[in-house]
N, C-alpha and C positions, 0 to 999 in steps of 0.2 A: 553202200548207197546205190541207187538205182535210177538210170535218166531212159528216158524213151523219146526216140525220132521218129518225127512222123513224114515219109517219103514218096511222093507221087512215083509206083514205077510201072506207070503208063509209059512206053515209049513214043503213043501217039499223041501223047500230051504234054506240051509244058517242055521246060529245059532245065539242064541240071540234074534234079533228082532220080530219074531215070538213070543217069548215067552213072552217079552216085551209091545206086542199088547196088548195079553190077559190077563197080568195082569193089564194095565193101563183102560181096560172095567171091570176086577172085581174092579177095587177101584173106579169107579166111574167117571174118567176122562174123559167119553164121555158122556160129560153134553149133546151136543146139535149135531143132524144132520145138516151141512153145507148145504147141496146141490152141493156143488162143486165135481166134479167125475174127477178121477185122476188115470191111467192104469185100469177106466173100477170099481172103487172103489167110495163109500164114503169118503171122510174127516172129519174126526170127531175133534171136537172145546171144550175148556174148558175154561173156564173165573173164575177169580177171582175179587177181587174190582177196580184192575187196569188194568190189562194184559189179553192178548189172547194167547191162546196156540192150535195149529193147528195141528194136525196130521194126515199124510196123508200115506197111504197105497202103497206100491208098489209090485210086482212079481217078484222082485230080486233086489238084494241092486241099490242102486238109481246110484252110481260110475261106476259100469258094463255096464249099460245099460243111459249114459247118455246124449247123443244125443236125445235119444226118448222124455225122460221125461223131458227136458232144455224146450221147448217151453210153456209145460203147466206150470212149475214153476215160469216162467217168467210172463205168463198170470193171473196167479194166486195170488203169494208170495214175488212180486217182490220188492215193497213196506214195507216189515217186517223188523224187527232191529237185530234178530239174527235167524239161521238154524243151524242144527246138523244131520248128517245122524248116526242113530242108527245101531251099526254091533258088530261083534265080534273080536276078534283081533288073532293073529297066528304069527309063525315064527319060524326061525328054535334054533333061540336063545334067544326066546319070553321069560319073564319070567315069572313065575306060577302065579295065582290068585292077577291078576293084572285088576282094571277099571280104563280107561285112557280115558281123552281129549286130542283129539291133531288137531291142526290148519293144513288147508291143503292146498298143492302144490305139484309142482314136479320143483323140486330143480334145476335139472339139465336141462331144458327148462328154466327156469329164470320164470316160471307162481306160482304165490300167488295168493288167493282167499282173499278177509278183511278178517281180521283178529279185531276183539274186544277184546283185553287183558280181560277188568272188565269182560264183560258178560264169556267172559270162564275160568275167576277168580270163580264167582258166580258157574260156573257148577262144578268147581272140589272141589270147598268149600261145596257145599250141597251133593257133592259124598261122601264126606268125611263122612260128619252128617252122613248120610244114612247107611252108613259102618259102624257107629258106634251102628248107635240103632240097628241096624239088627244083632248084633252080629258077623261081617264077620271079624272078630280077626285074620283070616290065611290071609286077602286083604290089598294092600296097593292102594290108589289111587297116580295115574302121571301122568303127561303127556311125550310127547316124541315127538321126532324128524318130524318138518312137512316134509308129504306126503301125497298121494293119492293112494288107492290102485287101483282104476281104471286103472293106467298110471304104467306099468309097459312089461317088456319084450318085446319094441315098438309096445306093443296094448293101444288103448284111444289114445285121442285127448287132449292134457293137456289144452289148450287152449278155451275151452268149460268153464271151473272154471271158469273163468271171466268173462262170457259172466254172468253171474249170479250175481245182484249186493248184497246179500245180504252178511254179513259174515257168514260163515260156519263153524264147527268143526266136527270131527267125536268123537262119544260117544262110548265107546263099554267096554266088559268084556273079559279079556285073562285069557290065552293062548291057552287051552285044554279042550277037551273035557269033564273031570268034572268042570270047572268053564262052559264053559259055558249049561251045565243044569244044573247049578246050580241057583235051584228058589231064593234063598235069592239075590244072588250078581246082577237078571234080575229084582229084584221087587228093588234093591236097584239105579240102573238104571235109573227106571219108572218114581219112585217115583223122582229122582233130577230133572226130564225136566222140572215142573213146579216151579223152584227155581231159572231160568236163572237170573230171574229180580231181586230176594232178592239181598241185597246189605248193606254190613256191614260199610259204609259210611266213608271210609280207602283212603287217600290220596293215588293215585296208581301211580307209576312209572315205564310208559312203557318203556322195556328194547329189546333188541336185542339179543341173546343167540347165539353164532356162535363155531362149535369142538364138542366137546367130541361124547360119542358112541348116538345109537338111544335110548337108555332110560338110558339119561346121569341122574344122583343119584341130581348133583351137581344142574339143572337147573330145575329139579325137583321139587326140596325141597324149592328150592327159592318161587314159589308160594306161600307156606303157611308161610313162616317168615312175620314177623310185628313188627314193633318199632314204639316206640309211637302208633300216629292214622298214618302211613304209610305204602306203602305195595310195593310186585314189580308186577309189570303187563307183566306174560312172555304169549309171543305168537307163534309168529314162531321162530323156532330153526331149525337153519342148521349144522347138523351133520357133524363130519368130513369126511363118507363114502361121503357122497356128495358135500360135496367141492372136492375131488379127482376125483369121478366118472363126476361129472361136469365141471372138468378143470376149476375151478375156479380163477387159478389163472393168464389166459391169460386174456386181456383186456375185452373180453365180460364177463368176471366172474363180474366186478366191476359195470358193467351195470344192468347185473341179480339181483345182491344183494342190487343194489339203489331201484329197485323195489321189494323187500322185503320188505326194508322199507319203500316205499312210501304207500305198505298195512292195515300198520298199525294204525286201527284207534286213530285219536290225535298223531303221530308219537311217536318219542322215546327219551330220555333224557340221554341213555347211554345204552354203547355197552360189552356184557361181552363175554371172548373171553377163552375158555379152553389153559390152558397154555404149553398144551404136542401140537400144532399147528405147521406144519411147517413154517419157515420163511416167505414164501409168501402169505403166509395166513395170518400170522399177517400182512405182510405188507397190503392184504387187507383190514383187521379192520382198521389199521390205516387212509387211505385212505377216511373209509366211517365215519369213527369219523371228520377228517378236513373237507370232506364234510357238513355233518351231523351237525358239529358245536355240538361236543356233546362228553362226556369224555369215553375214555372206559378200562376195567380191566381186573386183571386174573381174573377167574373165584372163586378164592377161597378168594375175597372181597362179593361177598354174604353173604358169613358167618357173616360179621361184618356189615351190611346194614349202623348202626347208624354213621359210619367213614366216610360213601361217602359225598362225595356235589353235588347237585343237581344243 
């Protein structure tokens, strides 16, 4: 299989990936010259006994400037099983020493990019590892609410995401400025891109996460639970900022959100719904579970995985 990262390694730009660059050429993971040249760069390629790992350079995060760079990703990576744009994370209510996967879109357009539950099971699973051998005892790894930072304040084209068939995640290190120089938490990073593929061989149950804040605790955690050999497979999560800010609950909400889930690679088997939801929101869930043909809960059935029925 084959995944490619896409890495701002401007030093005069941006945080994180830059730093990220440099440590993934000190440990060695630019085994081989591509030849392929991409904003004016090399691509540099890593292989192990199965997988290909691609990494491609760019002059400012890849979301900023994404028109430019869609043609040659396309010409290039169009073909591969999973992508990640490496960046850093921020906000104004961001919280500290935080490394998060999160699936990307912009909510309120109704535009998903795929989404692969497993494979960004595997990235936050080897975040984790990585967090652990590194000593980064102050980091918790999550994910959170899909978005796109491209597509914000009506600048970016949300619609560009799709035009790109691969699934996407953004990788990154929050919130501030000491996480991100922080070399451990960038080498702890580096080192997970070549673990997309590892796979702990876990029945996974891809789910639908809809409510709670953007780095909801509850849809979080759910990731790393397991019963028996079972697992849950979260991917997109639609916050409740964005079911409001998106008028989700007039008729074109119910269209957007089938196309959430039609992003889902292997679709979903159940819909988990934060229970502080206004009414019309749940009555959305409900709607896309009849649809969907597929059960769906509060959110605090997580807790107890081994109760549900599949």
């Amino acid at each position: 299989m084959k995944a490619v990262y896409y890495i701002c390694n401007n030093t005069n730009w941006g945080h994180v990936a830059s730093k990220v660059w440099n440590i993934l050429d000190e440990e060695g993971f630019f085994q081989e010259h591509t030849g392929i040249m991409f904003a004016g760069q090399e691509v540099m390629k890593y292989s192990d006994e199965k997988n290909e790992y691609y990494f491609v350079p760019t002059d400012i995060a890849l979301c900023l400037d994404y028109d430019r760079f869609l043609p040659d990703m396309n010409a290039n990576f169009a073909d591969f099983d999973m992508s990640a744009m490496v960046t850093w994370h921020e906000g104004t209510h961001a919280p500290e020493n935080v490394l998060t996967v999160h699936s990307l879109g912009d909510v309120n357009s109704g535009v998903f990019t795929k989404a692969h539950p497993r494979f960004m099971r595997n990235l936050l699973l080897a975040y984790e590892k990585n967090r652990i051998e590194l000593g980064l005892e102050q980091y918790h790894v999550a994910t959170e609410a899909t978005h796109c930072s491209g597509v914000h304040d009506g600048e970016g084209n949300p619609n560009l995401l799709i035009e790109y068939p691969v699934p996407m995640v953004d990788i990154e290190v929050g919130s501030s400025l000491d996480s991100w120089n922080d070399e451990k938490a960038c080498r702890a990073l580096a080192r997970t891109l070549v673990h997309v593929f590892d796979d702990d061989g876990l029945k996974v149950h891809n789910i639908l996460c809809v409510g709670g804040v953007h780095f909801e605790p509850n849809f979080a955690e759910a990731v790393f639970r397991t019963w028996g050999d079972e697992t849950f497979g979260v991917s997109h999560i639609i916050a409740n900022q964005w079911l409001v800010s998106g008028d989700y609950q007039e008729d074109s909400g119910f269209e957007r959100a089938c196309k959430c889930v039609d992003s889902i690679d292997g679709g979903i088997e159940a819909i988990f719904f934060h229970d502080k939801l206004k009414g019309c929101y749940k009555d959305l869930v409900r709607k896309l579970g009849s649809t969907y043909d597929v059960p769906i809960y509060k959110h605090q059935k997580l807790r107890k995985p081994e109760d549900l029925e599949w």
